[in-house]
DRENDO-1510 file (C-alpha; in Angstrom, 1 decimal, always signed):
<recs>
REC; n; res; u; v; w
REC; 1; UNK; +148.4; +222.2; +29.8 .
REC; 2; UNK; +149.8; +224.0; +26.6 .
REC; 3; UNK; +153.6; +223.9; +26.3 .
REC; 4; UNK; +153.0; +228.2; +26.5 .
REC; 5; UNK; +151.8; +227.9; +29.9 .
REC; 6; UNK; +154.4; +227.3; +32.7 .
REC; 7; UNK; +154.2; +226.0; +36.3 .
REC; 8; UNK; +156.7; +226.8; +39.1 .
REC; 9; UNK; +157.2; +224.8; +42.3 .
REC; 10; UNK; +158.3; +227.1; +44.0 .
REC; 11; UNK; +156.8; +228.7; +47.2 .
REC; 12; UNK; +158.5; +232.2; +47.9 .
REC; 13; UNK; +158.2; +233.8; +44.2 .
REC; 14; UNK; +155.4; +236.3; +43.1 .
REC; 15; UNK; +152.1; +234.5; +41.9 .
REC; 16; UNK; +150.5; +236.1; +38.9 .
REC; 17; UNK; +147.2; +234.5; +39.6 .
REC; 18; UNK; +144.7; +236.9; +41.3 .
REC; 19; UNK; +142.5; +235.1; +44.5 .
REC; 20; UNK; +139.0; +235.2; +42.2 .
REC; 21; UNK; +139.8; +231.6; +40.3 .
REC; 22; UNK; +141.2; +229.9; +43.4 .
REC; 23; UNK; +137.6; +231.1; +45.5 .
REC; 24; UNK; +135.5; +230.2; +42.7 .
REC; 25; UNK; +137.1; +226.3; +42.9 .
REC; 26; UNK; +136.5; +226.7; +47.3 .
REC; 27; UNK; +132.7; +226.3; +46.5 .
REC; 28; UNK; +133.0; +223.1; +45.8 .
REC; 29; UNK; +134.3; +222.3; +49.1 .
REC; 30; UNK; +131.9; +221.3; +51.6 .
REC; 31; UNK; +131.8; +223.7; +54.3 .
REC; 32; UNK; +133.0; +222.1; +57.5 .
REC; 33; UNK; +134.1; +223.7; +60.8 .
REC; 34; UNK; +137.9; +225.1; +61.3 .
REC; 35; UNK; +140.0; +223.7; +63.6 .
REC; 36; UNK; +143.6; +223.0; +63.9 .
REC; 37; UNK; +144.1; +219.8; +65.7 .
REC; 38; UNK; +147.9; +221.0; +67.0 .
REC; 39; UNK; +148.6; +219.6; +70.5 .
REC; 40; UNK; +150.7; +222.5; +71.5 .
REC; 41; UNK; +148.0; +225.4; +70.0 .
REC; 42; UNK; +145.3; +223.0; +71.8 .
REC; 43; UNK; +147.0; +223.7; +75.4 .
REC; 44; UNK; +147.3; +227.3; +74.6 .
REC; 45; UNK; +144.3; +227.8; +73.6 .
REC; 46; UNK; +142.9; +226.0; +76.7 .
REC; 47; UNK; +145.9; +228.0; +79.3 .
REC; 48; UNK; +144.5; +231.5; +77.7 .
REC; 49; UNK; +140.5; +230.5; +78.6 .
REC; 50; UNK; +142.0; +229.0; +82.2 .
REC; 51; UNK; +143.5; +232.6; +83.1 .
REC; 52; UNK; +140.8; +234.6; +82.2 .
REC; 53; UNK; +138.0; +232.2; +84.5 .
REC; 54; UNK; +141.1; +232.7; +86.8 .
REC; 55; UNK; +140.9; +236.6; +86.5 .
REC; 56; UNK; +137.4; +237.1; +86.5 .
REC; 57; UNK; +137.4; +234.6; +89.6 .
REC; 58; UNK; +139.6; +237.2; +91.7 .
REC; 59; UNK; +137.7; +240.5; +90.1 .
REC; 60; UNK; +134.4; +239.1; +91.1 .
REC; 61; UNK; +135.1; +237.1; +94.3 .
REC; 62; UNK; +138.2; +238.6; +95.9 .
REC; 63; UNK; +137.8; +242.4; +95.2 .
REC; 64; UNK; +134.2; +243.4; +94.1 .
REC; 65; UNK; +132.0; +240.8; +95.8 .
REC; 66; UNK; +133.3; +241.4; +99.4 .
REC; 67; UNK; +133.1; +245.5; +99.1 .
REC; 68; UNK; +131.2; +247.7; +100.7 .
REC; 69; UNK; +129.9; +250.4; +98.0 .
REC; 70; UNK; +127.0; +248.2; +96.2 .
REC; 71; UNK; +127.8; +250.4; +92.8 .
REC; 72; UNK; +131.3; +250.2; +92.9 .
REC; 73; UNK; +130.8; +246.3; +92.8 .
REC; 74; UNK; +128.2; +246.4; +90.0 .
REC; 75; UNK; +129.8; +248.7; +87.8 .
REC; 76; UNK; +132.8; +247.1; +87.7 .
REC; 77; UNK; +131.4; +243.5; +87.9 .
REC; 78; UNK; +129.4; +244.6; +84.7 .
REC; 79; UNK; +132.1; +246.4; +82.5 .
REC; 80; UNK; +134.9; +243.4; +83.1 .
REC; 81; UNK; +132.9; +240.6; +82.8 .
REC; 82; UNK; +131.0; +241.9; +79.7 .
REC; 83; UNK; +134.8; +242.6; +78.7 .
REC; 84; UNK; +136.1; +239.4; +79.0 .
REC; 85; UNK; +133.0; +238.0; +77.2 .
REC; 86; UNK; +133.9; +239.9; +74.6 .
REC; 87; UNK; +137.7; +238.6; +75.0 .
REC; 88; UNK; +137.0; +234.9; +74.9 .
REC; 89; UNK; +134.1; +235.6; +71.6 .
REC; 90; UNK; +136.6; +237.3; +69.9 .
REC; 91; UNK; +139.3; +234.5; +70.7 .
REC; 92; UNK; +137.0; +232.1; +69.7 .
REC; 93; UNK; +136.3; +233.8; +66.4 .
REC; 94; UNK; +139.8; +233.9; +65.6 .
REC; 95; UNK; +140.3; +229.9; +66.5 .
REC; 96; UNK; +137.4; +229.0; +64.5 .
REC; 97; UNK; +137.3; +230.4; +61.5 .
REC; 98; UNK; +139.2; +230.0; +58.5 .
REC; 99; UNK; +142.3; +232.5; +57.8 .
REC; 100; UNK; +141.8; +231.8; +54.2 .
REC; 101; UNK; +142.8; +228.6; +53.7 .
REC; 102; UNK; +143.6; +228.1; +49.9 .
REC; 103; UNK; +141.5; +224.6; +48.7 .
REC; 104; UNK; +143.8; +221.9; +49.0 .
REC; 105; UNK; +145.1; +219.7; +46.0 .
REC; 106; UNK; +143.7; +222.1; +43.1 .
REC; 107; UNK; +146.6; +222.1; +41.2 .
REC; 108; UNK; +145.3; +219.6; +38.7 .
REC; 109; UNK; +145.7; +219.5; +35.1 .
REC; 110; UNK; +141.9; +219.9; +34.3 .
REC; 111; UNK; +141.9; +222.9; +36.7 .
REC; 112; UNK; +144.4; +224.6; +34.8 .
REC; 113; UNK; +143.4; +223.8; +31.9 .
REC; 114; UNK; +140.3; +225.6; +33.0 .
REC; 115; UNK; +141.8; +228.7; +33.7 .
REC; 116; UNK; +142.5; +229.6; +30.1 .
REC; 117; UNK; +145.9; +231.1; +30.9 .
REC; 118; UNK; +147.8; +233.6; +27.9 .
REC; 119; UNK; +151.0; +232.1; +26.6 .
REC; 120; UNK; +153.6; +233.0; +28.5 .
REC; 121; UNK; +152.0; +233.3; +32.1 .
REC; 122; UNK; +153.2; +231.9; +34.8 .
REC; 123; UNK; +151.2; +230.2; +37.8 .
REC; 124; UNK; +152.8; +229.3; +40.9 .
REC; 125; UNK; +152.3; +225.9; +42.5 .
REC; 126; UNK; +153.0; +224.9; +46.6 .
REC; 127; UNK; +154.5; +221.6; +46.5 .
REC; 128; UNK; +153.8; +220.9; +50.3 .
REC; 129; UNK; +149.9; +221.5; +50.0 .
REC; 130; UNK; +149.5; +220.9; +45.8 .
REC; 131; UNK; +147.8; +224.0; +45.3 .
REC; 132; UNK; +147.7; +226.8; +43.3 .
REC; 133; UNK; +149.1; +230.0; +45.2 .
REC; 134; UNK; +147.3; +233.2; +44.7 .
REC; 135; UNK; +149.6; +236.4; +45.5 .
REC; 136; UNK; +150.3; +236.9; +49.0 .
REC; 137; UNK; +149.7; +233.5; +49.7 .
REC; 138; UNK; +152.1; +231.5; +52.3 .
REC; 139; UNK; +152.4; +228.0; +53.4 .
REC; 140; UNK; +151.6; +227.2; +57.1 .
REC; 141; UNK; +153.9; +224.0; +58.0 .
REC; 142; UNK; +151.2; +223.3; +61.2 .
REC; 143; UNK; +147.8; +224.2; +59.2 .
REC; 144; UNK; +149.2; +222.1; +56.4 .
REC; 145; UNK; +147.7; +224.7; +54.2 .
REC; 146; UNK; +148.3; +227.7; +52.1 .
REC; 147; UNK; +146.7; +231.0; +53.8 .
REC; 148; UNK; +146.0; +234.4; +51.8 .
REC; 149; UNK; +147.9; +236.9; +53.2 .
REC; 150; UNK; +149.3; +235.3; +56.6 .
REC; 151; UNK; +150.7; +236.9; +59.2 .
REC; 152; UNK; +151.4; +234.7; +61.2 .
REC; 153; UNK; +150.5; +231.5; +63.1 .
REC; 154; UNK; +149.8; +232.2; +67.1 .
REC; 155; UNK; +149.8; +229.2; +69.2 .
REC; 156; UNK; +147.8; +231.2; +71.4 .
REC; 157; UNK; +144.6; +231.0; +69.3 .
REC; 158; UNK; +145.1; +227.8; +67.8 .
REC; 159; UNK; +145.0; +229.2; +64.4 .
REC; 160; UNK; +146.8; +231.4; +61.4 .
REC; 161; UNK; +146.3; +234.9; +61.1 .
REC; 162; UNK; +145.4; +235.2; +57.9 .
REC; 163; UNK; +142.9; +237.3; +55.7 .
REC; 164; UNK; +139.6; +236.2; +57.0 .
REC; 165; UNK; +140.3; +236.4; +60.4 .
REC; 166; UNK; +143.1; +239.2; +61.1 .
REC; 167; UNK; +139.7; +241.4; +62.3 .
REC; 168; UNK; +139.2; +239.1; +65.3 .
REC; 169; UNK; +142.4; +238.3; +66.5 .
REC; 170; UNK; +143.0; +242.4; +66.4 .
REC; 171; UNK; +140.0; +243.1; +68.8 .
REC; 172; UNK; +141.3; +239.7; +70.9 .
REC; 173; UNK; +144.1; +241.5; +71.6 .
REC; 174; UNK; +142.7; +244.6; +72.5 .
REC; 175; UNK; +140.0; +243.3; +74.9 .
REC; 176; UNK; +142.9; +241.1; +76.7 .
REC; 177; UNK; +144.8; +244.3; +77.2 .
REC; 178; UNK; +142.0; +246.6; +78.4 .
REC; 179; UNK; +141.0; +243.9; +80.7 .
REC; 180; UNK; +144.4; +243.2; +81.9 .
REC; 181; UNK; +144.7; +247.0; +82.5 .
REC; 182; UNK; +141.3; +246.9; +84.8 .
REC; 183; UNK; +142.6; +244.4; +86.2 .
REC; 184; UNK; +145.8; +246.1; +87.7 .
REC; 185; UNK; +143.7; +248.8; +88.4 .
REC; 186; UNK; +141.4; +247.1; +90.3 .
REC; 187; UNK; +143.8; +245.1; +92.6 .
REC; 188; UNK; +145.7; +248.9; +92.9 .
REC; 189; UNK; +142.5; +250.2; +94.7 .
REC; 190; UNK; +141.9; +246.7; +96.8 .
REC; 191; UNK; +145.2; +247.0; +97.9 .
REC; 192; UNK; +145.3; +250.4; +99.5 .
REC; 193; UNK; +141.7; +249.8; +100.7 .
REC; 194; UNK; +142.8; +246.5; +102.2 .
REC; 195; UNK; +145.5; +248.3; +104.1 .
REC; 196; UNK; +143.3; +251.0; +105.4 .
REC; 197; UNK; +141.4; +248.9; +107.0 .
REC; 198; UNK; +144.5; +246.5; +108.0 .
REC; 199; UNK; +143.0; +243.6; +106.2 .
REC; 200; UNK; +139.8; +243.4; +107.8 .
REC; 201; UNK; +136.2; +242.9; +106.4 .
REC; 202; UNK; +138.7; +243.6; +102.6 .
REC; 203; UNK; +137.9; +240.0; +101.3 .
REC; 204; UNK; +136.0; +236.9; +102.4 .
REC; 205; UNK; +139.2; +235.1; +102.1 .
REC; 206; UNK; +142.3; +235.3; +104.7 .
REC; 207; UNK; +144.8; +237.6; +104.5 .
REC; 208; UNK; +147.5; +235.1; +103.0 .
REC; 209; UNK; +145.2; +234.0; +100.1 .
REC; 210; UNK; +144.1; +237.1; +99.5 .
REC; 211; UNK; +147.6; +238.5; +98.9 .
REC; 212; UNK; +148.5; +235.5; +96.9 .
REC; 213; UNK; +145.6; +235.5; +94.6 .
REC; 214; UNK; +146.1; +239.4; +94.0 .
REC; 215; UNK; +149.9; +239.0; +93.5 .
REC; 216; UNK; +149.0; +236.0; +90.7 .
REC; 217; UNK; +146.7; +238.5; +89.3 .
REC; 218; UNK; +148.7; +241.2; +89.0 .
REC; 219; UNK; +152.0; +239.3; +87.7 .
REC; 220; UNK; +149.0; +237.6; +84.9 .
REC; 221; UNK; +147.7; +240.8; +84.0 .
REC; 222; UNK; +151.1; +242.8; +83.4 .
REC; 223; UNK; +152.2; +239.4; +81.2 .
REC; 224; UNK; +148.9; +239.7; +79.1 .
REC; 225; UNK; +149.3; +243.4; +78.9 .
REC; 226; UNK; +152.7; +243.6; +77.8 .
REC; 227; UNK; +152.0; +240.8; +75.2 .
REC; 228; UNK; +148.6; +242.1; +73.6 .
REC; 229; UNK; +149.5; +245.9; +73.6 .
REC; 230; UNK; +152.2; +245.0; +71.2 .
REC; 231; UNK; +150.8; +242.5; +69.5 .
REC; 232; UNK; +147.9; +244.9; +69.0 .
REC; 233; UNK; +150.3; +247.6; +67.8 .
REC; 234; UNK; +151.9; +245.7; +65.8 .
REC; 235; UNK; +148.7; +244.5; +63.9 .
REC; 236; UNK; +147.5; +247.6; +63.6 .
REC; 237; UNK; +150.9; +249.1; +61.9 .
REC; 238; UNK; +150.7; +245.6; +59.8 .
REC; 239; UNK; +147.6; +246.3; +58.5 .
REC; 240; UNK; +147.5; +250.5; +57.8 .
REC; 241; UNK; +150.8; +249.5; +56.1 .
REC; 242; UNK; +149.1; +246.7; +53.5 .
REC; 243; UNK; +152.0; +244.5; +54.9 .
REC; 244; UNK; +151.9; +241.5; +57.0 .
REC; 245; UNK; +154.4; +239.7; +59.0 .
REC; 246; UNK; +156.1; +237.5; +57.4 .
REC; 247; UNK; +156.3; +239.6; +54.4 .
REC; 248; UNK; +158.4; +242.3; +56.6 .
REC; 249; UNK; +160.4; +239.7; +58.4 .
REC; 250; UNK; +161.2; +238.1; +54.4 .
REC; 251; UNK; +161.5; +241.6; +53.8 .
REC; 252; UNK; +159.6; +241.4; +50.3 .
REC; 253; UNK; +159.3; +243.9; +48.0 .
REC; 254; UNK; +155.9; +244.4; +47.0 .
REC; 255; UNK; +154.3; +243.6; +43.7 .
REC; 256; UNK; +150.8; +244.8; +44.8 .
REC; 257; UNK; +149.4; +248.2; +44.9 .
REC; 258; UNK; +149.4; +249.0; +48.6 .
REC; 259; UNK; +146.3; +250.3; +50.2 .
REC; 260; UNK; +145.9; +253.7; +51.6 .
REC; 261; UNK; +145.6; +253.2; +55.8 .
REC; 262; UNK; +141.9; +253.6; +55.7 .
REC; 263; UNK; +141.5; +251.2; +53.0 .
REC; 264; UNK; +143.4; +248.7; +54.9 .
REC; 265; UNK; +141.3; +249.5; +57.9 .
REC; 266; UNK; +137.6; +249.0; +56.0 .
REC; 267; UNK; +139.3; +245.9; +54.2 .
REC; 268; UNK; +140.0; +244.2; +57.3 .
REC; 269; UNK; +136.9; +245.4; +60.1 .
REC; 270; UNK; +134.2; +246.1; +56.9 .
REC; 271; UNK; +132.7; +249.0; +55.9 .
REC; 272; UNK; +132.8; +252.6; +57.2 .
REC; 273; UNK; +133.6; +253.2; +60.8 .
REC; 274; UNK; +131.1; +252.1; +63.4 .
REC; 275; UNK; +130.3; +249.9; +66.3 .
REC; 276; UNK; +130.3; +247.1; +64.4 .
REC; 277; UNK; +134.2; +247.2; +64.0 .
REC; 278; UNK; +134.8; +246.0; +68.1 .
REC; 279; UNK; +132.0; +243.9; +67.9 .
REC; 280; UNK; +133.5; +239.7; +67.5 .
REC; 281; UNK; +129.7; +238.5; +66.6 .
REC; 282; UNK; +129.5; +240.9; +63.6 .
REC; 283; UNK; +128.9; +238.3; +60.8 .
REC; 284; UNK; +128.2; +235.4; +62.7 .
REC; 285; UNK; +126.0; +232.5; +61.0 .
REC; 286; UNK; +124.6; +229.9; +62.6 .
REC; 287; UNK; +124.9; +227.1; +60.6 .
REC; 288; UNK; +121.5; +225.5; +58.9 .
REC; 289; UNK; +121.6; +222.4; +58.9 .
REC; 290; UNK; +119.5; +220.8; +55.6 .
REC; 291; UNK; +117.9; +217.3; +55.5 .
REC; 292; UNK; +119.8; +215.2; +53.7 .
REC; 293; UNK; +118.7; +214.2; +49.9 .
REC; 294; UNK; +119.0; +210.7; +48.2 .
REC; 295; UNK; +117.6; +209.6; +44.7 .
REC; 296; UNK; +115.4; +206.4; +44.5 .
REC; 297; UNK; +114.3; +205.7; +41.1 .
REC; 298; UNK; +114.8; +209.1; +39.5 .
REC; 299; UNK; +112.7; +210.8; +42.3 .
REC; 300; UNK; +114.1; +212.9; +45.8 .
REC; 301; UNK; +113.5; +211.7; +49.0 .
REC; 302; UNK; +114.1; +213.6; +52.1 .
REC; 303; UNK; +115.6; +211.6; +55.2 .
</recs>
C-alpha cells in the first residue's frame, strides 16, 4: 500500500469506505448456512421453541379442544396456530440468516491495493476479525464477526441483529406479542367459563392441572408480552430513526445522511407497503444444490 494511504486499527472511529467494495470481495465466499454455535444462544433458542409447543399445547388441548361451540374452537385453533407458525418462521429466519456478516480476513495488502484509494484516505481496519470495516459496521465478540449496522446480539434468536436480518426479528417480535396477547385472552374467557360451570365438563383434564397449566400460561404469556412489545417498539423507533442500538447506547454522532421514516421502513421490509412486509418466507430460496465439477485431462466431468 502507498505511503498516501493510511490504515487505522481502530474499531469505534468513522470508516470512509462505503459497503459496495467489501460485498463485491463476499462473492468469493462460498455460501454456507448461518449459524452461531454459542452454547448459551443455543438453549435460548431451544427454551423460546419449548414455550411456544408449550402454549399452543394449552390453547389447543386445555381451552379450545374440550369446548362446546365447534366454531369458537376452530376459529381460534386456526388464527393462533397459524400465528405461532408464523412466530417460529420468523424466528427461524432471524437465527438463520446472516445479519451482514463482513468477509472475514480481507484486510490484505493485495485487497487494498485493489481498491485504488486517493491519497490521503483513510480505511478502517477491525483487529479482532482482520477486516475492513465499512461505515456502521461493529464487531460482535460472540459472532466473531463484524456486522453492518448491528443492533444488537439477542441470545434469544441465536444471532445479531444486523442489516440483513432486522426485518425478521421485527415481525418475531410482533407475532410473540400478538400471540401472547390471545393467549391471555383466551385463558380470561376459559376461566370465567370454567367457573360458570364450577369446573365441570371445562377441560378434559382435572381441575388442579387445569388451573396449573392456565396459571403457567398466563405468567408465560405476560413475560413474552412485556418483552416483545418493547422490543418491537423499540425496533421500530430504531429503525424510522436510521439509528440502531448500539449507536444510541455509544451515543454516536452521525456521519451518514439519515433516512426519512419511510425510507427506513422500505429499506428494511422492501418495497412499497404490502402483505409481503409481515410475511417471514418473503425471499426465501431453497438452496440448489449443483453436481460437483472436477478436471481430468483438460476436460469436465460431472460426479
Amino acid at each position: 500500500m502507498s505511503s498516501g494511504h493510511r490504515q487505522r486499527d481502530v474499531e469505534q472511529q468513522r470508516p470512509l469506505l462505503d459497503g459496495k467494495e467489501v460485498e463485491e470481495s463476499s462473492r468469493s465466499e462460498v455460501k454456507q448456512l448461518w449459524f452461531i454455535q454459542d452454547c448459551c444462544g443455543m438453549v435460548c433458542a431451544f427454551i423460546t421453541w419449548f414455550l411456544v409447543f408449550f402454549a399452543d399445547f394449552v390453547v389447543t388441548f386445555v381451552m379450545l379442544l374440550p369446548s362446546r361451540s365447534f366454531w369458537y374452537a376452530v376459529v381460534n385453533g386456526v388464527v393462533f396456530n397459524c400465528l405461532a407458525v408464523l412466530a417460529l418462521a420468523s424466528h427461524l429466519r432471524t437465527m438463520l440468516t446472516d445479519p451482514g456478516a463482513v468477509p472475514k480476513g480481507n484486510a490484505t495488502k493485495k485487497y487494498m491495493e485493489s481498491l485504488q484509494l486517493k491519497p490521503g484516505e483513510v480505511i478502517y481496519k477491525c483487529p479482532k476479525c482482520c477486516s475492513i470495516k465499512p461505515e456502521r459496521a461493529h464487531h460482535c465478540s460472540i459472532c466473531k464477526r463484524c456486522i453492518r449496522k448491528m443492533d444488537h446480539h439477542c441470545p434469544w434468536v441465536n444471532n445479531c441483529v444486523g442489516e440483513k436480518n432486522q426485518r425478521f426479528f421485527v415481525l418475531f417480535t410482533m407475532y410473540i406479542a400478538v400471540i401472547s396477547s390471545h393467549a391471555l385472552a383466551l385463558c380470561g374467557y376459559h376461566f370465567i367459563t370454567c367457573i360458570r360451570v364450577q369446573w365441570r365438563e371445562c377441560s378434559d383434564f382435572s381441575p388442579p392441572v387445569t388451573m396449573m397449566l392456565m396459571i403457567f400460561l398466563c405468567m408465560e404469556a405476560l413475560l413474552f408480552l412485556t418483552f416483545t412489545a418493547v422490543m418491537f417498539s423499540t425496533q421500530l423507533h430504531s429503525i424510522c430513526n436510521d439509528e440502531t442500538e448500539i449507536e444510541r447506547l455509544k451515543n454516536e454522532k452521525p456521519t451518514w445522511e439519515r433516512q426519512t421514516r419511510w425510507a427506513g421502513l422500505r429499506s428494511v421490509f422492501g418495497g412499497q407497503p404490502s402483505l409481503m412486509w409481515i410475511s417471514p418466507f418473503a425471499g426465501l430460496k431453497l438452496p440448489i444444490f449443483l453436481p460437483k465439477r472436477t478436471w481430468r485431462g483438460g476436460a469436465a466431468f460431472s460426479v
